[in-house]
C-alpha positions as CSV (number, residue, x, y, z in Angstrom):
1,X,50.6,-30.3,-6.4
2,X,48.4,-32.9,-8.1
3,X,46.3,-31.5,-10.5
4,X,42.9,-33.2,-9.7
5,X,44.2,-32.0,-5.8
6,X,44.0,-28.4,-6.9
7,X,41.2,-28.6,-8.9
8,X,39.1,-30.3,-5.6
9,X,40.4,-27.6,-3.6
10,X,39.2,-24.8,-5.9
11,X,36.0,-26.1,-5.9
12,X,36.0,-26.4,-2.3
13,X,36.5,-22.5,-2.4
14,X,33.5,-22.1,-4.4
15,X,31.8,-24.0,-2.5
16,X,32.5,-22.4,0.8
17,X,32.1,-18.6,-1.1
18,X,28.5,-19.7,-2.4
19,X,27.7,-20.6,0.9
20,X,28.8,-17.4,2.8
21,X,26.9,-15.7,-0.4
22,X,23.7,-17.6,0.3
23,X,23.8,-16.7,4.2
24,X,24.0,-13.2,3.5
25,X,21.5,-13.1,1.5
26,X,18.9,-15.5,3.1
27,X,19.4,-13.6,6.1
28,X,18.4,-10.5,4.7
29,X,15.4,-12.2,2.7
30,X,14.6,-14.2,6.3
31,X,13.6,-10.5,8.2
32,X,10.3,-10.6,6.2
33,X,9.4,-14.0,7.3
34,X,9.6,-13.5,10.8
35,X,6.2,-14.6,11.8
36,X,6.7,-18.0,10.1
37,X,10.0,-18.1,11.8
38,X,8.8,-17.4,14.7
39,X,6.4,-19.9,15.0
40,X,8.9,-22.5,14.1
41,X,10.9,-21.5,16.8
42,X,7.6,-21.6,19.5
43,X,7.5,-25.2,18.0
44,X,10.7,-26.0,19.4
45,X,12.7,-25.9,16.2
46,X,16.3,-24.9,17.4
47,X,17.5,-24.0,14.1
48,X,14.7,-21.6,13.6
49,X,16.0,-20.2,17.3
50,X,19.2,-20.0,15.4
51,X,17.7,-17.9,12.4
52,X,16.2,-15.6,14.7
53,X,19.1,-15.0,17.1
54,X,21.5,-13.9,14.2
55,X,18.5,-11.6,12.8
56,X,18.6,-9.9,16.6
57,X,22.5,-9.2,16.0
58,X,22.2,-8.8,12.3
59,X,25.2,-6.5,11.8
60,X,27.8,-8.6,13.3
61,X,26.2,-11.9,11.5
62,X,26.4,-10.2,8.2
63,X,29.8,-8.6,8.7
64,X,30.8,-12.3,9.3
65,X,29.4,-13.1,5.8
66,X,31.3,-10.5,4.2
67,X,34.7,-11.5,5.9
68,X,33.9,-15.2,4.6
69,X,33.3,-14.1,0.9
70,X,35.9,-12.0,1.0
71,X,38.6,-14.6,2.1
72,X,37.1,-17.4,-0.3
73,X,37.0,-14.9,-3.1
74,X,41.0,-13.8,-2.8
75,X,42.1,-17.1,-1.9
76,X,40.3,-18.4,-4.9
77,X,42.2,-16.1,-7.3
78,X,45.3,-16.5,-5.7
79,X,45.3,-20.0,-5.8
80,X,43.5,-20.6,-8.5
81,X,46.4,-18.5,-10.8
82,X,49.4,-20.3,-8.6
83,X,48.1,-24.1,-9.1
84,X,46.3,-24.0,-12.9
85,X,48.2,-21.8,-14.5
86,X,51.6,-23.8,-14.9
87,X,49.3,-27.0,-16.0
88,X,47.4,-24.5,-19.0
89,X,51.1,-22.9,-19.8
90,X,52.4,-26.5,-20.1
91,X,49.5,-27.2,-22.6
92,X,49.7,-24.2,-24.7
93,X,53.8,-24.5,-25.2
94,X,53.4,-27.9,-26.2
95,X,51.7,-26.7,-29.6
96,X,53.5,-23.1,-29.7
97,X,57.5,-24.5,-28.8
98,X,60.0,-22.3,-27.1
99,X,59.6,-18.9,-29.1
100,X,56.0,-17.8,-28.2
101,X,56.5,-18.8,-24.4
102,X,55.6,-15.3,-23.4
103,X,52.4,-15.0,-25.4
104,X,51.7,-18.8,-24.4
105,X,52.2,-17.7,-20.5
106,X,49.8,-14.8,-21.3
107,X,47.3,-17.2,-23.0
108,X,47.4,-19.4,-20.0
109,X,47.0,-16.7,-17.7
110,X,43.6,-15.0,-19.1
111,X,42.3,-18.6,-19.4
112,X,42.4,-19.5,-15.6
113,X,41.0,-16.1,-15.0
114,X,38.1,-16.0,-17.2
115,X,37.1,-19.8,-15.9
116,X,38.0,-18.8,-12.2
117,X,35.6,-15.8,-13.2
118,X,33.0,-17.8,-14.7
119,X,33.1,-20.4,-11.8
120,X,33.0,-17.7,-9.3
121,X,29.9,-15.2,-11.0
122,X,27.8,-18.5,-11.5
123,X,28.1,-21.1,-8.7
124,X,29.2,-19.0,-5.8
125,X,27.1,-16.1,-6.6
126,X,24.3,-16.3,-9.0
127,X,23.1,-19.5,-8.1
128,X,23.3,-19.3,-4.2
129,X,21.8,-15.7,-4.6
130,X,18.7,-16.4,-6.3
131,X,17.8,-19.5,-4.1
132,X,18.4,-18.2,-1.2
133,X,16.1,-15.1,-2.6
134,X,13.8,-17.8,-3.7
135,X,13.8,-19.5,-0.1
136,X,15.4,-17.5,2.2
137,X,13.6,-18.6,5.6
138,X,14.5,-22.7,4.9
139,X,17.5,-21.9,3.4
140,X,18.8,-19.7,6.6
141,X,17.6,-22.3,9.2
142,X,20.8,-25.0,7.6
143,X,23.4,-22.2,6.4
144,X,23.1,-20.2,9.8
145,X,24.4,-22.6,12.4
146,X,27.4,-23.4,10.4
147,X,27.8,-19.7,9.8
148,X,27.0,-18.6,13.4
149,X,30.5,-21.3,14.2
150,X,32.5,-19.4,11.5
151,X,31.8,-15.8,13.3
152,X,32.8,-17.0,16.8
153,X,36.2,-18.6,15.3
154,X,36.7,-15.3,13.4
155,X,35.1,-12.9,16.1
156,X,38.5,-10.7,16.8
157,X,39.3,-10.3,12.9
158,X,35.2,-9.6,12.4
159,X,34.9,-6.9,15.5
160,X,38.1,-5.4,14.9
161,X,36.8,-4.8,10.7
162,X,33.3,-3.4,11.9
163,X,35.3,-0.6,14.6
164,X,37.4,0.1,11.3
165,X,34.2,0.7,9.2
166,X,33.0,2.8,11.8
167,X,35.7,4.7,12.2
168,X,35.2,5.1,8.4
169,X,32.1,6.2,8.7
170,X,32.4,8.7,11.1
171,X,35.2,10.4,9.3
172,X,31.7,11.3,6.6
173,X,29.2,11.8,9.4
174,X,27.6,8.6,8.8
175,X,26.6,6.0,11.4
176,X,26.7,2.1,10.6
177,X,22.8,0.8,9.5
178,X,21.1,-0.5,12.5
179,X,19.0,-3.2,10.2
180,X,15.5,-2.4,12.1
181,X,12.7,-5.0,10.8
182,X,11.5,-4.0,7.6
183,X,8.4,-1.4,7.8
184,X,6.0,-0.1,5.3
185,X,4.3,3.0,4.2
186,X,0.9,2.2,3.3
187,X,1.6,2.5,-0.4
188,X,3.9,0.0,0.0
189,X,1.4,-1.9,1.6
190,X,-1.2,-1.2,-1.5
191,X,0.8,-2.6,-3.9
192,X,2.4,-5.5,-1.9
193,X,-1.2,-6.3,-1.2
194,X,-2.2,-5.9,-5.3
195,X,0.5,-8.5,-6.1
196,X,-1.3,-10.8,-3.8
197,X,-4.6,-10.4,-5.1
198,X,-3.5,-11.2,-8.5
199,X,-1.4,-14.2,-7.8
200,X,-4.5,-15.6,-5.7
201,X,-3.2,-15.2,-2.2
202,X,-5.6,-13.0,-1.4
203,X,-9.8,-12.7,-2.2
204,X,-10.6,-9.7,-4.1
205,X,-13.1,-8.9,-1.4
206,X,-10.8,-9.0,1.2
207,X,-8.1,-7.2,-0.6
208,X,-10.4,-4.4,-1.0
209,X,-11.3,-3.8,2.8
210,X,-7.6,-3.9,3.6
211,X,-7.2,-0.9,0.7
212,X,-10.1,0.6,2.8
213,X,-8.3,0.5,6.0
214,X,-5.2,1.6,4.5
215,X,-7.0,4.3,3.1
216,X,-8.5,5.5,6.2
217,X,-5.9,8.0,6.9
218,X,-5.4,9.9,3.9
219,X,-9.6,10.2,3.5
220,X,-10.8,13.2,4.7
221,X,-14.6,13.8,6.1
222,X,-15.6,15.9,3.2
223,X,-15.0,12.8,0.9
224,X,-17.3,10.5,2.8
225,X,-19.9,12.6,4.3
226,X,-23.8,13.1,2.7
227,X,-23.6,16.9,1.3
228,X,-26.2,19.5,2.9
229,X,-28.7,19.6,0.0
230,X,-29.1,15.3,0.8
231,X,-29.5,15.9,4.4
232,X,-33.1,14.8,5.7
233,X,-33.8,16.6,9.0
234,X,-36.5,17.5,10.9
235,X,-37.5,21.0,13.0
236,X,-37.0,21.7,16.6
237,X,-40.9,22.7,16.6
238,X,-42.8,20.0,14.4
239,X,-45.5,18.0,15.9
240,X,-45.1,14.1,16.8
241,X,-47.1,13.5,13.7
242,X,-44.7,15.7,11.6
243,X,-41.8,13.9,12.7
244,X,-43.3,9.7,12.6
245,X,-44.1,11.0,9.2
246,X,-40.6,12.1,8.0
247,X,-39.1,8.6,9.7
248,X,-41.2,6.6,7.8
249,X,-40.8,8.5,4.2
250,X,-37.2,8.4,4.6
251,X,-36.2,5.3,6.6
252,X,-33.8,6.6,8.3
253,X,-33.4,5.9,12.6
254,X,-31.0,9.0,13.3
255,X,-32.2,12.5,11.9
256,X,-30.5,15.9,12.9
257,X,-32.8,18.3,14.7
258,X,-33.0,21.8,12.8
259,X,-34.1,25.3,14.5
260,X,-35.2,28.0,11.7
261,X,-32.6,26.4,9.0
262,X,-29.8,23.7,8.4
263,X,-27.0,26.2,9.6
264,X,-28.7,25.9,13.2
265,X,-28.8,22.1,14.1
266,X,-29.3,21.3,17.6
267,X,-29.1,17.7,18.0
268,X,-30.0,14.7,17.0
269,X,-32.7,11.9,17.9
270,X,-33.3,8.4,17.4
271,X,-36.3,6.8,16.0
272,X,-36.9,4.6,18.7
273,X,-37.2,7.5,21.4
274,X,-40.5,8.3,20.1
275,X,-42.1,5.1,20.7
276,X,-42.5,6.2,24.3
277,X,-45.3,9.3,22.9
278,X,-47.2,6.9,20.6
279,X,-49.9,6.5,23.5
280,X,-50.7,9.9,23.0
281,X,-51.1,10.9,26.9
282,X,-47.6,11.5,27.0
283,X,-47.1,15.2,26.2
284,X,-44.3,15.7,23.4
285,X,-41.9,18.2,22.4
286,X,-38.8,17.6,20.2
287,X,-36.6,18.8,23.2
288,X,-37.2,15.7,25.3
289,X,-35.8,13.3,22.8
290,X,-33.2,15.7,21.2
291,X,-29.8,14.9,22.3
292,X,-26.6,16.2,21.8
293,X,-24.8,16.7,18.6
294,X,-21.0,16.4,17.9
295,X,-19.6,18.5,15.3
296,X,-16.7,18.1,13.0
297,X,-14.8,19.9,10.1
298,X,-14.4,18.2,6.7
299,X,-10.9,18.0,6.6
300,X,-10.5,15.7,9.5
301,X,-9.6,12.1,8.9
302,X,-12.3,9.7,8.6
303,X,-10.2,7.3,10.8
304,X,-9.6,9.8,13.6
305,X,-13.5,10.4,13.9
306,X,-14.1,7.1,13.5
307,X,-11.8,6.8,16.9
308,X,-13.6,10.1,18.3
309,X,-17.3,8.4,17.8
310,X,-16.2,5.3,18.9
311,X,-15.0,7.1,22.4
312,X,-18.5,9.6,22.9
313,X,-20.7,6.1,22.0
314,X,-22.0,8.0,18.9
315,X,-22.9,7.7,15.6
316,X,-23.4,10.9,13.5
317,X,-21.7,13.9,13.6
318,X,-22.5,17.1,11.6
319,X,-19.9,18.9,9.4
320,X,-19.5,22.1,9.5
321,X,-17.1,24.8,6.8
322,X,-14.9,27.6,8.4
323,X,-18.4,29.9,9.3
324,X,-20.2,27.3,11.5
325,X,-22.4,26.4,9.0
326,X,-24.1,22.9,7.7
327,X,-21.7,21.5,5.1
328,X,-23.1,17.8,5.4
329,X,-23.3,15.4,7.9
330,X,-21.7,11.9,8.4
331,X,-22.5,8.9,10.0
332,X,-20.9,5.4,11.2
333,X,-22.3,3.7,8.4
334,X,-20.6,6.2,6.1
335,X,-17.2,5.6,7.8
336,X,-17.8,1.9,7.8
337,X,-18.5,2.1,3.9
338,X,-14.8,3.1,3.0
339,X,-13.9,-0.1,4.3
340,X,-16.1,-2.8,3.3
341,X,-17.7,-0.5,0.6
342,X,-21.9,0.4,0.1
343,X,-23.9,-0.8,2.7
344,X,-27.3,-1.4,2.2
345,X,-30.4,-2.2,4.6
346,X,-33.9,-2.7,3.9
347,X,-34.5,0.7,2.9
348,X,-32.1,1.3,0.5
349,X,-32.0,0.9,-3.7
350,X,-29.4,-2.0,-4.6
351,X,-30.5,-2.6,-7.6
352,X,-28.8,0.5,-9.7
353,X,-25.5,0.3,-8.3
354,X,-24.8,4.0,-7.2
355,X,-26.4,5.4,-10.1
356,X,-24.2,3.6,-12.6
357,X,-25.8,3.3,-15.8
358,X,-24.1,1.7,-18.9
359,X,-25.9,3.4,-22.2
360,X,-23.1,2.0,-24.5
361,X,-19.5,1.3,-25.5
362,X,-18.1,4.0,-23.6
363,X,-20.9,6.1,-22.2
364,X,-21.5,5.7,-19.1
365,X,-24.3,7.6,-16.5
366,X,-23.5,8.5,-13.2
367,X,-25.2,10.5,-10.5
368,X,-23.6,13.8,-10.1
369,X,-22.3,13.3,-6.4
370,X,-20.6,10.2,-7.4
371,X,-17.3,10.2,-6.6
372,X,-13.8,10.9,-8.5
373,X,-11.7,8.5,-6.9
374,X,-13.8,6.2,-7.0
375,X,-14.5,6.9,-10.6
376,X,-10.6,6.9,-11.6
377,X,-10.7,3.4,-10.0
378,X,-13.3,2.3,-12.1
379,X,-12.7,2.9,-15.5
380,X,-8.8,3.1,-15.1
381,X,-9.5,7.1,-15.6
382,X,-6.8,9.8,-14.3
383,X,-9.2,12.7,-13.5
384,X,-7.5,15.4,-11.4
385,X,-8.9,15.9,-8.1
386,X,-8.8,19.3,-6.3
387,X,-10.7,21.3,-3.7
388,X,-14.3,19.3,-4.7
389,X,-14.7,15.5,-4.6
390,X,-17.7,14.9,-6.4
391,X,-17.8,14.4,-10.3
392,X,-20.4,17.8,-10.3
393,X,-17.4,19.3,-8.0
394,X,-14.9,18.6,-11.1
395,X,-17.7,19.9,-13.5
396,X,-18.2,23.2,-12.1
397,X,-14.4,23.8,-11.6
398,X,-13.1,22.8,-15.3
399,X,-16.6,25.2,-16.6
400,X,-16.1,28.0,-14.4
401,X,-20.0,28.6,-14.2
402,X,-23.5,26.4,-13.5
403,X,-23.7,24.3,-16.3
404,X,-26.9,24.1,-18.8
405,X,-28.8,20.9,-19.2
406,X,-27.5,19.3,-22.9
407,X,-23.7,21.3,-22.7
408,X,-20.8,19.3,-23.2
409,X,-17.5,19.8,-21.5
410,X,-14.2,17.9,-21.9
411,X,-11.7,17.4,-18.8
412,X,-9.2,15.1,-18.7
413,X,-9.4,13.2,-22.0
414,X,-13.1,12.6,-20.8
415,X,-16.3,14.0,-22.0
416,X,-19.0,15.0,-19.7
417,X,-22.6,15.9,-20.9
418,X,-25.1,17.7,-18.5
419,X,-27.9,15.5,-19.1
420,X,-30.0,16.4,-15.6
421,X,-30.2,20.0,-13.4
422,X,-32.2,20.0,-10.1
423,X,-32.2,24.0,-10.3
424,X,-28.4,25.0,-9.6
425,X,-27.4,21.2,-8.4
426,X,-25.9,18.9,-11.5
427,X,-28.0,15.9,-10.7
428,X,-26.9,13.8,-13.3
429,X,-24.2,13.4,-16.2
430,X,-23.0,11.2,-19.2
431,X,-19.5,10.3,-19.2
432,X,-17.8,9.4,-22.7
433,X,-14.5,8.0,-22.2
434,X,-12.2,8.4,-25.1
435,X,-8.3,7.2,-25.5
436,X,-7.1,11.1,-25.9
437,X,-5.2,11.9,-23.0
438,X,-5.7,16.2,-23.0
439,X,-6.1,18.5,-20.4
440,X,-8.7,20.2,-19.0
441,X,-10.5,22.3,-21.7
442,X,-13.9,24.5,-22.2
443,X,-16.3,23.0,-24.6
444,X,-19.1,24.5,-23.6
445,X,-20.9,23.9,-26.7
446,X,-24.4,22.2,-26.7
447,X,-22.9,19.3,-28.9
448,X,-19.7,17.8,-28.6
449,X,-16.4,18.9,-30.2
């Protein structure tokens, strides 16, 4: 055969494996686009139609894929070695003569191979691989008609390989991959959506209320509700005057309704109910505006009361530990806030930021109810979190006893100083971030170690 002939014919073969290469793996890359195939398709594009009918019988499509590399790649070798060796041989003995015809045969032969190999590796896999990886939904919409042809002509040798494989499979009690769409736990999710935000194609704002969302369901009441000793409420027995009082010291249009203590809350009412009394003919008691309160535990999810307040038209609910009493309360707002962060109105302080207080390189102030996660997040720290979620919580369980105003403890490779006590309650420390990366350890001295 004429050598140029061969040669065009062994390129042909590479050709036709880098295409059966770049289906398979276009296809596969395709199943994440589906939306923008999708809407291709809705625009009347037939080849997008195409894509998506050989992702809907994906097994059989890629099957075909295989059969195709598998046939270009064997009759590459095979003909490759049959047609270029005799022309390298006849090269070689030209310069060696008769007596070194074996070692010029052998010569000849590892040459064709290790350009067949080189051929092969590079153009009809590398290459077609990593664009098709690179554009896999416009590179399926040409490769797949042709390829979708090639499995119907082959259909009997392709369906008679996959009842094989399955047989195969069975013999190890293994079923054939069904190739469902691709799904994604929400860590996945979290850092598919962090690559985003740092290539651009996604706002930092909007980035972090989708982390909120996807956070939802691993957040647990306790994390997001306001802790007993912050909770403003008024008693079942105080006068109207008592009560207008308390609303406008505090702010706050929703206040739990108290008989003897905190551990005996029987309701709620709304600031706006009382406008009705401010004539003063109308005779008032706390039990006409009172109404029912909904109780929760602090290990639900924030995400399954969010669902439960949504459904009862609600908008507080009061926590309560394993012995029915007051643990905290939470409201709307508070589940709102672990998606689209601190929320403040009219009343509120926005101009300290939580509580955060920069003193220096390194130090920094925070309230002690500030919270760990939220902490780690910040300053890219790795405290361990356990039964408590507050910073104080973290505090108290590393120290093993109510800290002293001044004292100094070490958790973490971070070190905490005391530097405000509301009576038992850690109202306030100074965080000193250092590079050392110990555990938790008792340095309970008045200075730092």
């Amino acid at each position: 055969m004429d050598v140029l002939l061969s040669i065009g014919i062994i390129l042909l073969l590479v050709g036709l494996n880098a295409f059966f290469v770049a289906s398979e793996f276009a296809l596969v890359g395709a199943r994440t686009r589906l939306y923008y195939l999708q809407n291709l398709a809705e625009d009347g594009d037939r080849k997008a139609r195409l894509v998506l009918q050989a992702l809907d019988q994906l097994d059989a499509t890629l099957s075909g894929a295989q059969v195709g590399i598998t046939l270009t790649s064997l009759a590459l070798g095979w003909m490759g070695q049959l047609w270029l060796t005799p022309y390298v041989y006849a090269f070689f003995q030209s310069f060696a003569g008769d007596t070194t015809m074996i070692a010029a045969h052998l010569i000849a032969v590892l040459v064709v191979f290790a350009g067949l190999v080189c051929l092969h590796v590079v153009f009809g896999e590398i290459v077609p691989k990593s664009v098709a990886l690179v554009q896999p939904e416009g590179m399926s919409r040409w490769v797949v008609p042709p390829l979708l042809v090639f499995n119907q002509l082959f259909r009997p040798i392709i369906r008679l390989l996959q009842l094989i494989a399955t047989r195969v499979l069975h013999l190890f009690a293994l079923d054939r991959p069904a190739y469902p769409a691709p799904v994604h736990a929400p860590e996945e999710l979290l850092l598919l959506l962090s690559e985003s935000r740092e290539h651009g194609l996604v706002e930092d704002a909007d980035a972090a209320m989708i982390a909120g969302v996807l956070d939802l369901s691993s957040t647990s009441v306790r994390e997001a509700m306001t802790p007993r000793t912050d909770i403003c409420a008024v008693e079942r027995h105080w006068s109207l005057e008592q009560i207008i009082e308390t609303v406008q010291e505090e702010g706050f249009s929703r206040l739990p309704v108290y008989e003897n203590d905190l551990d005996h809350i029987v309701g709620f009412l709304l600031a706006k109910d009382l406008l009705a009394y401010f004539d003063s003919r109308t005779p008032f008691h706390t039990d006409k505006v009172v109404r029912e309160p909904i109780f929760t535990s602090p290990q639900t999810r924030v995400d399954a009361l969010m669902q439960e307040l949504r459904t009862l038209n609600a908008h507080m609910a009061i926590v309560i530990d394993e012995y029915g009493g007051t643990l905290g309360l939470i409201t709307l707002e508070d589940l709102l806030e672990q998606i689209v962060g601190e929320i403040n109105d009219e009343f509120d302080d926005d101009d300290d930021e939580q509580g955060i207080e920069a003193i220096a390189d390194g130090h920094v102030s925070v309230p002690g109810d500030f919270a760990i996660q939220e902490l780690n997040e910040r300053f890219d720290l790795n405290l361990s979190a356990g039964d408590y979620v507050t910073v104080a919580g973290l505090v108290l369980e590393a120290l093993g006893h109510v800290p002293s105003e001044g004292q100094y403890i070490m958790v973490d490779g971070a070190t905490f100083h005391v530097t405000a006590m509301d009576r038992q309650r850690i109202e306030r420390l100074e965080i000193i971030l250092t590079d050392q990366d110990t555990s938790s350890s008792d340095t309970s001295s008045p200075h730092p170690s």
